[in-house]
N, C-alpha and C positions, 0 to 999 in steps of 0.2 A: 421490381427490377431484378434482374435474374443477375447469378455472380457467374463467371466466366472463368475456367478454371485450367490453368496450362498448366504443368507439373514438369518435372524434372524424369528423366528413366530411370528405372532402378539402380543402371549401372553409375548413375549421375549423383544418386544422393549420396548425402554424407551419412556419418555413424555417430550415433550417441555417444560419448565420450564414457570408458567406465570409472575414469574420477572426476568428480562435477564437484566444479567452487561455483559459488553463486553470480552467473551473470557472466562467464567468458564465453561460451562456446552459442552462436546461433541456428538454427532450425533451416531447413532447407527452403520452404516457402514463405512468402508473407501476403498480405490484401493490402489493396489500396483503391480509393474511390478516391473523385473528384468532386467539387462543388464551382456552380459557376454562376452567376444573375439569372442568366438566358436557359442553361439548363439542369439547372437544380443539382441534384448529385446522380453522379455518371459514370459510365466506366468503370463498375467492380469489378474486379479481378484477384484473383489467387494468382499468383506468378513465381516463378524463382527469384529465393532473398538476391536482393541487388542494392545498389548505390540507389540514392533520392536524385533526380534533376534536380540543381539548386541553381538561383538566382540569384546573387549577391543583393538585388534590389526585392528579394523577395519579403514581404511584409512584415512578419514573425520577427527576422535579425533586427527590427528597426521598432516593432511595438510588442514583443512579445506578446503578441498575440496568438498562444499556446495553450492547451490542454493534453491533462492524458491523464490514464488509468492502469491498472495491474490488476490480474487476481490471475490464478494457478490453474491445473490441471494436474490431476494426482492418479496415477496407478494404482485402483483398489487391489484386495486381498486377491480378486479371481482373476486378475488379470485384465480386468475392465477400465474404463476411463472416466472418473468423473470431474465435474465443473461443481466450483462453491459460491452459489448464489449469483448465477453471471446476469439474470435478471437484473437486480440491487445493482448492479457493475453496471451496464448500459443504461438502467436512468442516471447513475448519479453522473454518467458523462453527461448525458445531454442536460441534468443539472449547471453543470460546470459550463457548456456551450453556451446556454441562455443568457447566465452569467458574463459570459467576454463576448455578446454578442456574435456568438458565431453560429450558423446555420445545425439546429437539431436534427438526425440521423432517426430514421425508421428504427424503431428499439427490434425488431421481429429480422427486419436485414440484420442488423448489428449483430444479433444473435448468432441467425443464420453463420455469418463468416463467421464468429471465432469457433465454430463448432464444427463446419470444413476444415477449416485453418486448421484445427487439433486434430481432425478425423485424417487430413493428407498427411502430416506430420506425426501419425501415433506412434511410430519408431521414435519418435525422440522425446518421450514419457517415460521416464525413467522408471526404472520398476526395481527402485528399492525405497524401502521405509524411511522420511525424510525427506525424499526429492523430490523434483514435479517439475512440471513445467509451466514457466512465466511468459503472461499471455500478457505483451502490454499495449495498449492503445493508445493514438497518437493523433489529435489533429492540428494543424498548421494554418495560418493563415497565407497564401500562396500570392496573392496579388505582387506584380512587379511593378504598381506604384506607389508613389508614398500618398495614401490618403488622410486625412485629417480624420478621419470617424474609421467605420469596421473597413474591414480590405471586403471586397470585392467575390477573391479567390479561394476554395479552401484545398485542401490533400488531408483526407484522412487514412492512415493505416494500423493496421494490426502486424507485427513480430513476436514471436516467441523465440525461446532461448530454456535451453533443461539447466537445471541449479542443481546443486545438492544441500541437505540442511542447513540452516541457519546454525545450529548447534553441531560438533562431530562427537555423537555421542550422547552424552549426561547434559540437563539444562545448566550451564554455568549461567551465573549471576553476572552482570555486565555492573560497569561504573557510571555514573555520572555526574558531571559537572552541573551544578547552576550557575546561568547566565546572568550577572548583576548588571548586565551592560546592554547586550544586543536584545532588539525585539525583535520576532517572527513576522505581527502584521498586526492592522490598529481595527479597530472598530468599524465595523461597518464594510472593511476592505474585502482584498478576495482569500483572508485565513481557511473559510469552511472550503475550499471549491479546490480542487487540485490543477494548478498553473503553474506555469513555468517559474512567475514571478514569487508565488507563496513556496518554493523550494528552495531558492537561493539563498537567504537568509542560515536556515539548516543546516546546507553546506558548509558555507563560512564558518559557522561555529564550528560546525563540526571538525574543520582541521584544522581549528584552535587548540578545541579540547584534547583530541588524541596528541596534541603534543606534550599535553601536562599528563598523561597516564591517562586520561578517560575515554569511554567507550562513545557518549554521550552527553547530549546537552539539555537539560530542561529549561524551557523558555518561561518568562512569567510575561504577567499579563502589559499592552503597551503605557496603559493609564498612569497605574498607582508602581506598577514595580512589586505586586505583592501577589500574585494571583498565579495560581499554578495553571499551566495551560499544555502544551505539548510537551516530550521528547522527542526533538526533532522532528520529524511526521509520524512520530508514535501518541498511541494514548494514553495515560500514564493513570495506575490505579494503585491506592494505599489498602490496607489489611488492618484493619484495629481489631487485637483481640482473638486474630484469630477466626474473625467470621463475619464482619460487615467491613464490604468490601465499599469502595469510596473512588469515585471519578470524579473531575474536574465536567462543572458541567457547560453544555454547548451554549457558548458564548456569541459566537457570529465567527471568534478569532479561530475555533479548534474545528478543524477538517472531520468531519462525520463520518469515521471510518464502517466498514463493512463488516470486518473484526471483532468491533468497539460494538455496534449493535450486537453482536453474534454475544457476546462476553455477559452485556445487559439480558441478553434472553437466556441465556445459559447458566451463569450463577446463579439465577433462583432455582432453576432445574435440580441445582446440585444441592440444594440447602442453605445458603448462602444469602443473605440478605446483601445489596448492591443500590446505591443511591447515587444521584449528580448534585453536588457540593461546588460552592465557590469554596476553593483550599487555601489560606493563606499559608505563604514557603515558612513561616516562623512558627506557627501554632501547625505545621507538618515536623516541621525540625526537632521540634521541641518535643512530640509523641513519639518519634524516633529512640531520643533522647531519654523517654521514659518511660518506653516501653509498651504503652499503649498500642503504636505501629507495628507490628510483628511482621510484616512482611512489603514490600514493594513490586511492580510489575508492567509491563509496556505490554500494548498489543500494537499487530500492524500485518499487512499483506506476505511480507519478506519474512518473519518469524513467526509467526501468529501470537505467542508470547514470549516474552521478553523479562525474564526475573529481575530484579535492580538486588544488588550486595549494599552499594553504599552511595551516598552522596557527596560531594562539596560543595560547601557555600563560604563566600567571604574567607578561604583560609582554614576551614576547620571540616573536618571530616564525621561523617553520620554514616555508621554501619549499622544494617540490618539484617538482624536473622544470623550473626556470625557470620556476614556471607555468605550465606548459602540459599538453595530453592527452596522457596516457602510449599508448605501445603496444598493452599490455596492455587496458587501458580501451577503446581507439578499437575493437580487434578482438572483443573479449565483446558490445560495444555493436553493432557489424554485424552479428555473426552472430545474435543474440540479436532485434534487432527485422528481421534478415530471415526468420528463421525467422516472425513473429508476420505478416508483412507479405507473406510467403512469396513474397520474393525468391530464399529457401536453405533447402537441403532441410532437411525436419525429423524428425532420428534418433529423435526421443523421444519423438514421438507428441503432443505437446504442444497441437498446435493441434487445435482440432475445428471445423468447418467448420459456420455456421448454415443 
């Protein structure tokens, strides 16, 4: 299937904004294809960003029947454009698809668009240190009637939008709250897969916690109440020592971030020994508390990493590292967005060049 590609005139597009917060400003074009019984998926096109046709009766509003993805595009040293791992990024949607029964996407199409997509819009790739632009993927279930099993209909599209860093500046350390209360998702559900329905949870917490001072939530597991599992849809790693590095491991409940493999291939790289561990929040608290934990850390698409200063649990506060960037974190973090930024060489093949 070929993509169809109408464009805006030079005089027509917009301009990259020269202060970028993460997530206001959108890109001039977007894709969207169709899925239908009769004729499979149809109609790709590149088109100028616009409004969705919505259906009040349309599927999705009434079974959340949704999917979707992110990863970047980065402005290297010379001026060039690269993608991080967008292969990984288009299976693990159509991961997620198979998952909410929704109709699988040609991985080589899929490709194809977000690589137009960025190639029409390469003016709006920010080209300073830090920024990029966020590629996210989106598919819907479209049918306008209410069926008891899968809808019928889909709309799938690609958006982007230029950010600027997650950090302005130095890595600060973020807070977080532990959740004694709320679960993310239970065994067996849809935790690993990214859906509309395994993000809500996140949310809520999350503007619980930023009322109490915290940046963030760490969810435990839905069983026992004792098992470290996400920050929000982040992945969450401990430091004992100074050099064995410590994840929460894939449960069915923790989203298989792209990050989160990048972090397992790269700390050994770096000298770092890195294991997955069922974590209990009490015997973490307590190596906090004694020192053994030396440092804390999140990864995830939006930051790549994420240092943690302190915790809360139950009323009592756990500070790590004097608050401050660990080692460990500051060094995953450089090698990691130089490889993306391609300041440092990259063993993994990870970047593809648009």
């Amino acid at each position: 299937m070929m993509i169809e590609i109408t464009s805006l005139s030079p005089s027509q597009r917009g301009i990259c904004p020269e202060e970028l917060y993460f997530g206001e400003t959108f890109s001039d074009h977007m894709f969207i294809q169709h899925f239908t019984l009769e004729h499979s998926w149809h109609n790709a096109v590149i088109c100028p960003y616009q409004s969705l046709p919505l259906e009040p009766f349309a599927a999705f509003l009434h079974s959340n029947q949704k999917i979707l993805e992110g990863l970047k595009a980065y402005r290297n040293v010379n001026g060039d454009i690269n993608l991080f791992r967008p292969e990984d990024n288009v299976k693990r949607f159509n991961r997620s698809a198979k998952r909410m029964l929704m109709p699988e996407i040609d991985e080589s199409l899929h490709l194809e668009a977000i690589k137009s997509l960025v190639y029409l819009d390469q003016d709006w790739v920010p080209d300073k240190q830090g920024a990029f632009l966020l590629i996210r993927q989106i598919m819907i279930a479209a049918s306008t009637k209410l069926y008891h099993g899968s809808s019928r209909d889909y709309s799938h599209y690609i958006i982007t939008r230029p950010a600027g860093s997650y950090f302005k500046g130095e890595l600060i350390p973020i807070s977080v709250f532990v959740a004694d209360e709320y679960r993310r998702a239970v065994k067996d559900g849809n935790g690993e897969f990214k859906t509309g329905g395994s993000h809500m949870p996140s949310i809520l917490n999350s503007e619980e916690v930023i009322q109490l001072g915290y940046s963030q939530v760490l969810l435990l597991d839905p069983v026992e109440g004792r098992y470290i599992e996400n920050v929000g849809e982040i992945n969450i790693y401990f430091v004992y020592e100074g050099k064995h590095v410590v994840t929460p491991v894939q449960n069915g409940n923790i989203l298989p971030c792209i990050i989160h493999d990048s972090i397992l291939k790269l700390a050994p790289a770096l000298g770092y020994e890195i294991s997955e561990q069922c974590l209990d929040i009490d015997d973490v608290l307590a190596g906090i508390d004694s020192g053994k934990i030396t440092e804390a850390f999140g990864s995830g698409t939006a930051a790549d990493i994420l240092p943690v200063g302190k915790f809360e649990f139950k009323g009592k506060e756990y500070v790590i590292n004097n608050n401050k960037t660990g080692d460990v974190a500051r060094e995953l973090y450089n090698e990691l967005t130089g490889i993306q930024y391609g300041t440092r060489e990259d063993k993994f093949g990870w970047v593809v060049p648009l």
